[in-house]
C-alpha positions, -999 to +999 in steps of 0.1 A: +097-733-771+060-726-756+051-686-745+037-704-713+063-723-694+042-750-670+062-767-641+045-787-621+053-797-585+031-817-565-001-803-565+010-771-579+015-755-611+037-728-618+028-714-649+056-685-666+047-662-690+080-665-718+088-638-739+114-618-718+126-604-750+090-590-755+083-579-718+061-610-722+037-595-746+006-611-750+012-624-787-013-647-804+004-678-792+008-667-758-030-655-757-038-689-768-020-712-746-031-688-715-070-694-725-066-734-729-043-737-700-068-721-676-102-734-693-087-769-690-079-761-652-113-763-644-116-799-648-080-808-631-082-827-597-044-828-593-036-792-592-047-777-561-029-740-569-017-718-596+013-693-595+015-671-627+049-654-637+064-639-664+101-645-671+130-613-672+117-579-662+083-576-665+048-594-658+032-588-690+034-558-710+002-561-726-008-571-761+021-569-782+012-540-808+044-549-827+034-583-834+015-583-870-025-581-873-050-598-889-044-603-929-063-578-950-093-591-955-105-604-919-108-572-902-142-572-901-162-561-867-171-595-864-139-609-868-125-586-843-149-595-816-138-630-817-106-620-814-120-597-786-130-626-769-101-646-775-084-625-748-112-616-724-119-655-721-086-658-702-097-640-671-132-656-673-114-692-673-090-675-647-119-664-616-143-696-631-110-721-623-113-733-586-076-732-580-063-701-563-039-684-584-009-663-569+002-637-593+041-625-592+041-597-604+073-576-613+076-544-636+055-540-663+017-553-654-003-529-685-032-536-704-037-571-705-013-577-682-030-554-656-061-577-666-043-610-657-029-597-625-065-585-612-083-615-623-056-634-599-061-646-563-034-633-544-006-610-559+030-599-546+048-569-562+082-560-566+096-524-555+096-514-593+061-529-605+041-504-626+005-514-636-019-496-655-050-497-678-029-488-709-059-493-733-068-462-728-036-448-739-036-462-773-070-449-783-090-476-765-111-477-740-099-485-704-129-507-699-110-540-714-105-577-706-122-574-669-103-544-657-140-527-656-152-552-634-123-560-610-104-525-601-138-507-585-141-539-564-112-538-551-104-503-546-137-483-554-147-462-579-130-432-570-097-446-573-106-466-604-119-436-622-087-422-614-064-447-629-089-459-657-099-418-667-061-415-670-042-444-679-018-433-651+006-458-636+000-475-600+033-479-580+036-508-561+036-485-527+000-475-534-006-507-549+000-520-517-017-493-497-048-501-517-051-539-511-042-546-549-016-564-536-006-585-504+030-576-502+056-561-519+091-580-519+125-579-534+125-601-569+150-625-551+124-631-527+092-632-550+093-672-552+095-679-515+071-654-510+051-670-534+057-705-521+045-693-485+011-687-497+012-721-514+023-735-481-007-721-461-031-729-491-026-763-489-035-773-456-071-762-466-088-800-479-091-796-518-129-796-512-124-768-490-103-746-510-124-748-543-155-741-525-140-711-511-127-693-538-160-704-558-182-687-531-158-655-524-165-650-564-199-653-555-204-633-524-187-607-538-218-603-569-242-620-537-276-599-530-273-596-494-260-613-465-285-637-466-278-646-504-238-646-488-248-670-459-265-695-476-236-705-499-217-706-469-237-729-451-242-753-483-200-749-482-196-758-449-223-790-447-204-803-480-167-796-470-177-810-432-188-841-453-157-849-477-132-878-465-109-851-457-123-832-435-115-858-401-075-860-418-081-821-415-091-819-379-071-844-365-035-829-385-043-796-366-051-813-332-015-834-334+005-799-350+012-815-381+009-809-419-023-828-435-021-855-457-049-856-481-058-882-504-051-872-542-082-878-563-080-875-598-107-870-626 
């Protein structure tokens, strides 16, 4: 049985983390069917949006410290880099893929699993999620796997120091009340939640909806406003000149859904 459980419907794929027995651990399997699935994404046509789950209890737990290390011999510095990178090129692949990704996230989101969550579009908590940069409680540093890059982003550096200095847990109350996540449901509701944002996604045009989460990346690293306004306009001239933009405008002059045409490769 895979660690990563890929359904897909339509033009999504929901992709679930499998090791419920493990919290969903990120063990060497699961670490590299994670990287390939979202490195191949980037060339996928027919998958518009991700949603990423884990299975049971918990989101991800983090790397699974139980699971056994590299055979004496191989840990070398250099061999532990590559490992390193192993990981950290998940959430790379994850922000570089032009699909949205909604992340579900329920109970345990530490360490790496804190990683995947922030490196995530759009994510709904449950009443009894806990994230936190757990590195740092393990004798690591907190700086791990993107956490660095994404939590003083979204909350400041203040807050981040707070959590990452620490390794203190983040409710999902003041989760929510500092924009880490969009909404916080009940676990029975986490999927139609879920499939609401898909919903909305896909009226976007597929053009559209790659080109804005490519230059949201972007702005969000731009120079200035000008630097910001000038990928918009190159978004908007080349969006405005896809075949889909007319089925676009008219489904939202006769109050309908759109129909796009599916283009694959």
């Amino acid at each position: 049985m895979a660690d990563l459980e890929l359904r897909h419907e339509g033009d999504v794929i929901w992709a679930t983390m499998n090791r419920p027995d493990r919290l969903n651990a990120l063990s060497r399997n699961l670490v590299t069917e994670l990287r390939e699935f979202f490195v191949g994404l980037y060339w996928r046509r027919d998958v518009r949006v991700v949603v990423l789950q884990g299975a049971g209890k918990a989101f991800c737990a983090g790397l699974d410290l139980k699971e056994r290390g590299d055979p004496q011999g191989e840990r070398s510095i250099g061999a532990g880099l590559t490992r390193q990178r192993e990981i950290s090129e998940i959430v790379i692949a994850m922000r570089r893929c032009p699909q949205p990704i909604v992340a579900c996230v329920n109970g345990a989101a530490a360490g790496g699993g804190f990683a995947l969550a922030l490196a995530s579009d759009v994510r709904i908590a449950t009443p009894d999620v806990r994230m936190n940069a757990a590195f740092i409680r393990i004798g690591l540093s907190a700086c791990d796997i993107g956490v660095s890059y994404f939590l003083p982003r979204m909350v400041g550096s203040s807050v981040a120091a707070e959590y990452m200095l620490t390794g203190r847990f983040i409710t999902a109350q003041r989760a929510y009340e500092l924009g880490l996540v969009s909404r916080v449901v009940e676990p029975d509701q986490m999927a139609a939640e879920a499939q609401g944002f898909v919903d909305d996604m896909l009226h976007a045009t597929p053009l559209g909806l790659r080109l804005t989460k490519e230059a949201l990346n972007h702005a969000i690293d731009a120079q200035g406003l000008e630097a910001a306004i000038a990928m918009e306009d190159r978004n908007q001239i080349l969006a405005s000149s896809d075949g889909d933009f007319q089925e676009g405008v008219r489904a939202f002059l006769e109050k309908r859904r759109p129909n796009y045409v599916r283009r694959e490769g």
